[in-house]
C-alpha positions in Angstrom: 21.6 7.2 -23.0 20.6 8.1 -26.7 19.3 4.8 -28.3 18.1 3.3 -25.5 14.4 4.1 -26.1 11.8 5.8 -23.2 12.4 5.4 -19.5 9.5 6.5 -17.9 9.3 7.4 -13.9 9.7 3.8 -12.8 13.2 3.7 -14.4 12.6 1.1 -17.2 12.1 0.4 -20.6 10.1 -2.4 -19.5 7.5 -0.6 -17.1 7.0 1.8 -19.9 6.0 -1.1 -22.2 4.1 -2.7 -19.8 2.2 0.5 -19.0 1.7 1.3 -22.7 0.2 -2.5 -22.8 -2.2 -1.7 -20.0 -3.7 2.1 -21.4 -5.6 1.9 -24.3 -6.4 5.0 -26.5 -9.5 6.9 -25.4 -10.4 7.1 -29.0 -10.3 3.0 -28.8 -12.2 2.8 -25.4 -15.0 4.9 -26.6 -16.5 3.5 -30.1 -16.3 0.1 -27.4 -18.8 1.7 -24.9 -15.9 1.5 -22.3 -14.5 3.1 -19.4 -12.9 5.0 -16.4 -10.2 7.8 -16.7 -7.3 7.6 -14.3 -4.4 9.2 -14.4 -5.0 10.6 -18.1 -5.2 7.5 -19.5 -8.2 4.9 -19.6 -8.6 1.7 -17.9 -10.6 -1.0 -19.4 -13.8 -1.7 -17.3 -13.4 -5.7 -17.7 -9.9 -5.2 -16.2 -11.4 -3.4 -13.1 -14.7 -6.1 -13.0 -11.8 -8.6 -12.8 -9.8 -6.8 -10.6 -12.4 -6.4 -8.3 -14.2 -10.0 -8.4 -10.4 -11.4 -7.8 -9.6 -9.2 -4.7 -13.3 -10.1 -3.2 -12.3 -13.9 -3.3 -8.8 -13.1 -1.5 -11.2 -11.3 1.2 -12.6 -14.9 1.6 -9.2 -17.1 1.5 -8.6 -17.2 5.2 -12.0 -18.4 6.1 -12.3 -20.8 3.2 -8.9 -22.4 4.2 -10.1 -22.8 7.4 -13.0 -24.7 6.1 -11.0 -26.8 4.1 -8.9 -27.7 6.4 -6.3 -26.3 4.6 -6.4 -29.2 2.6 -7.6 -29.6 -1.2 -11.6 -29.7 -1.1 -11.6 -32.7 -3.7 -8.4 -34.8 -3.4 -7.1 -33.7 0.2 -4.1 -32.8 -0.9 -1.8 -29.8 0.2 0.8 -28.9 -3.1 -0.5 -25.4 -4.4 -3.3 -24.5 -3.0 -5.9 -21.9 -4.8 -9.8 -20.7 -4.4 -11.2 -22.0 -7.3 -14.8 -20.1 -8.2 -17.5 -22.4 -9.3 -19.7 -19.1 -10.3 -17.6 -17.1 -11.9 -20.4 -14.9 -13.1 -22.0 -14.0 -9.7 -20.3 -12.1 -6.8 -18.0 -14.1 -5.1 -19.2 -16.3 -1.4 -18.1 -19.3 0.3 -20.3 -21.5 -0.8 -19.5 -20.8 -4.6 -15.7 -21.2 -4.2 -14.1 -24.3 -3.6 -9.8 -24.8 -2.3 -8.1 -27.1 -4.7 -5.1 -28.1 -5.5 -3.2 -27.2 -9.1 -4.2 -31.0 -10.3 -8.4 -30.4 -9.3 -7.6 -27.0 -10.8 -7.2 -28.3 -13.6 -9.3 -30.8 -13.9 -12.5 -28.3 -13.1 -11.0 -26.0 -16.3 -11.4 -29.1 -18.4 -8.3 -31.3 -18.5 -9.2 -34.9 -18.5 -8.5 -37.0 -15.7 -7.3 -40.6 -15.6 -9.1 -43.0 -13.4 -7.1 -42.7 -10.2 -7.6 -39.0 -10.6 -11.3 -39.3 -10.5 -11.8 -42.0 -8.4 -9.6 -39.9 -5.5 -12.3 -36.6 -5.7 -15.2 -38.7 -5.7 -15.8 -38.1 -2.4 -16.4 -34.7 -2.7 -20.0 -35.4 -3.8 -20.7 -35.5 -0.5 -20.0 -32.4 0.8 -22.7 -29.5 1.6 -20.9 -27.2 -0.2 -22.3 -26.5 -3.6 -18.9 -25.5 -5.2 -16.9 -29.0 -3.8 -20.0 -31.1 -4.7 -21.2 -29.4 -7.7 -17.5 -28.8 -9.0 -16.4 -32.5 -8.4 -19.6 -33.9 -10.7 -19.1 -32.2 -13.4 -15.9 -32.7 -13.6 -16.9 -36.7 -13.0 -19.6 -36.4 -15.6 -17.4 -35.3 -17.8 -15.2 -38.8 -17.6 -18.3 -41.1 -18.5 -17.3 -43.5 -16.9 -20.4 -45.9 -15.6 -19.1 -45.4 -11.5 -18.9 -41.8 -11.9 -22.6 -42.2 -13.0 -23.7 -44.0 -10.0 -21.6 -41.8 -7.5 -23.5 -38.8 -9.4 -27.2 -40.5 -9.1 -26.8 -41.3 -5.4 -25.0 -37.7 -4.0 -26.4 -35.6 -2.1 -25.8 -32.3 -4.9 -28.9 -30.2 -6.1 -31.3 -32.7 -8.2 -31.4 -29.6 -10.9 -27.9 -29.8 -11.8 -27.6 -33.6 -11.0 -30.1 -34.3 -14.1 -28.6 -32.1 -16.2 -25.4 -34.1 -15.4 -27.0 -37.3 -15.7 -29.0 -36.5 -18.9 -25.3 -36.6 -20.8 -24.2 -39.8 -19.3 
């Protein structure tokens, strides 16, 4: 098989490229302040971080579904459903994640919603869950529209974060 380029014990060209893609030079890795050896190459620590953070959430999925009802925590719907972490930066726990659908999903990473979209997770202001609650008015205070205001002002959500919600509208 001259020509063909590196097969490496998975069989593929591709594995080998996607392995080379994942290893980074130790050279690299060290003027970075970076890493962990395995397997005689080195792994990124914000890989690992990630890695980590994302397999404590799936630890939580079953009990969070239950919670939700298996149901979207901000629309009720069923297509696609995903933990979504309010607090990405702290260690993952029930109360920071939130089951949504891929439409919430997107609208807590920032795509803009029309109307009917926020009018059908306003209700989610109501729940005791800081991540459903929390989640759900920002992405409302976000539309500026003078109900979402209202619907912020009279929730039930921590009176920190609603001013600092309010304080932009």
């Amino acid at each position: 098989m001259q020509g063909h380029g590196p097969v490496n014990s998975f069989g593929s060209r591709e594995a080998a490229s996607l392995r080379r893609e994942m290893w980074f030079t130790e050279d690299t890795l060290k003027a970075q302040g970076a890493v962990l050896k395995n397997s005689g190459g080195i792994m990124a620590k914000g890989y690992l971080a990630n890695k980590e953070h994302m397999s404590a959430i799936q630890m939580l999925g079953k009990g969070l579904a239950k919670r939700a009802g298996f149901r979207c925590e901000w629309c009720g719907g069923s297509d696609d459903l995903r933990p979504w972490d309010y607090r990405p930066d702290q260690e993952p726990e029930e109360a920071g994640l939130a089951l949504l659908c891929s439409g919430c999903r997107e609208l807590a990473d920032g795509r803009q919603g029309d109307a009917h979209q926020l009018r059908g997770i306003r209700d989610a202001l109501w729940s005791d869950i800081p991540a459903v609650a929390e989640g759900a008015a920002r992405v409302l205070a976000r539309s500026r529209e003078p109900w979402a205001r209202e619907a912020i002002d009279e929730s039930f959500i921590d009176d920190t974060v609603k001013a600092e919600l309010l304080k932009g509208l």
